[in-house]
N, C-alpha and C positions, 0 to 999 in steps of 0.2 A: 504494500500500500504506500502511494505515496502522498505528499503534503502539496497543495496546490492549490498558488493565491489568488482571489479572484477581486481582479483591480478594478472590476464593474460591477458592481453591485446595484440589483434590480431594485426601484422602487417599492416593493412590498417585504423584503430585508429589511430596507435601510427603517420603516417605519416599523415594522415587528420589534427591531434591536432600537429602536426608541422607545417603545412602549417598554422591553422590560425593562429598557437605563430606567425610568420615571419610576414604576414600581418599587424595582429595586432602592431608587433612591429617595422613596415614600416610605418606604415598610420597615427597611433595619431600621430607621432611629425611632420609627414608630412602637417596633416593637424592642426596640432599648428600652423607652419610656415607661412600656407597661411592664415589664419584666422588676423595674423598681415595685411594682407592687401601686403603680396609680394611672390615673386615667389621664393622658394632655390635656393643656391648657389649649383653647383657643388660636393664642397668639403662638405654641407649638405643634400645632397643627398647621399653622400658614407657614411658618418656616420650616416643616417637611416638605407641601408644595413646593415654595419657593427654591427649595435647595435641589430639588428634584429636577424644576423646569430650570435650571443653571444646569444640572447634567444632561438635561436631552440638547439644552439649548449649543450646548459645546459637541456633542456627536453631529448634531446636525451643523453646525457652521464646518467640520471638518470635510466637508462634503465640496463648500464652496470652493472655485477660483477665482483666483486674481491675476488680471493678466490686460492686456487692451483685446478689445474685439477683433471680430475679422473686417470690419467696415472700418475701423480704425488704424489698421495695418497696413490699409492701401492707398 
């Protein structure tokens, strides 16, 4: 078997592997918090979101280019 990277990554990847960044990055601190033995607060509940949409937010800019157009080139 070999290992084989795939430099194209279909549109329904690249949002699958956003959706579980977000989870994942909702859920462990969610479930840190109640592992103490309580329920979140509120304002610890928006900073799971929050910290969440900073992780998908960074998988998906990794996607972007920078570079000039092709109309720009000519």
């Amino acid at each position: 078997m070999t290992v084989k990277f795939d430099l194209d990554p279909t549109v329904p990847r690249v949002v699958i592997i956003a959706a579980l960044l977000f989870l994942e990055g909702f859920c462990i601190p969610a479930y840190t918090v109640t592992q103490q033995g309580r329920f979140p607060e509120p304002v610890e509940w928006l900073t799971f979101v929050f910290g969440a949409a900073i992780q998908v937010g960074t998988y998906l800019l990794s996607f972007l280019g920078f570079g000039k157009s092709e109309e720009a080139k000519k």
